[in-house]
C-alpha positions in Angstrom: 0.8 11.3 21.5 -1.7 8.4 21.6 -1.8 5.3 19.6 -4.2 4.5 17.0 -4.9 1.2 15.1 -4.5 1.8 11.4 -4.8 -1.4 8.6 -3.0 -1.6 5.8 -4.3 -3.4 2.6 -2.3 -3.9 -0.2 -4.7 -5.0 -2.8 -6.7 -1.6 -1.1 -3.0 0.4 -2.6 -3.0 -1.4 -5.5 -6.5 -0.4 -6.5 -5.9 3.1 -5.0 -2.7 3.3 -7.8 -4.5 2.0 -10.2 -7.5 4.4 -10.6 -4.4 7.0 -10.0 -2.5 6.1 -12.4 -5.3 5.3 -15.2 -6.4 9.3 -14.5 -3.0 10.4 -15.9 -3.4 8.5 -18.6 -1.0 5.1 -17.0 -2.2 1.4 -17.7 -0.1 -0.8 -15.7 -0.1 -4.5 -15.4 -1.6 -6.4 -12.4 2.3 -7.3 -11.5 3.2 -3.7 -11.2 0.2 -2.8 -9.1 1.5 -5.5 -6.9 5.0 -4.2 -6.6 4.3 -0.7 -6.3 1.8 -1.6 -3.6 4.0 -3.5 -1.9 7.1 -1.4 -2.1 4.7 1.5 -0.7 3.5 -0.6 2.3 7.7 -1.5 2.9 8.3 2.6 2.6 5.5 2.9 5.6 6.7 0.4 8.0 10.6 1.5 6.9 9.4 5.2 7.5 7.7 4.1 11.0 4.1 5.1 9.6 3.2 1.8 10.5 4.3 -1.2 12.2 4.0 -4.6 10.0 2.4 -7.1 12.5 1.4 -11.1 11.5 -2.4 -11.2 10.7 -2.8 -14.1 13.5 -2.2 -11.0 16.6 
């Protein structure tokens, strides 16, 4: 299987959730976005989906 460079953003999941959500009739707070983007990036590296590497590499 070959290797391919994906980025993550998690302001990019955030926004993503919050249109999402909004459609179903959901208006959460900029804190939740947050969380929930962040707990979805932890589920991808935890899941292997991704690896988490510094920004500096």
């Amino acid at each position: 299987m070959r290797e391919i460079q994906v980025f993550i953003d998690t302001e990019e999941i955030a926004e993503f959730f919050f249109h999402e959500l909004v459609k179903r009739g959901y208006v959460p707070s900029e804190e939740e976005l947050e969380e929930i983007a962040d707990i979805t990036f932890e589920y991808l590296v935890e899941k292997s989906i991704i690896d988490e590497e510094d920004e500096d590499e």
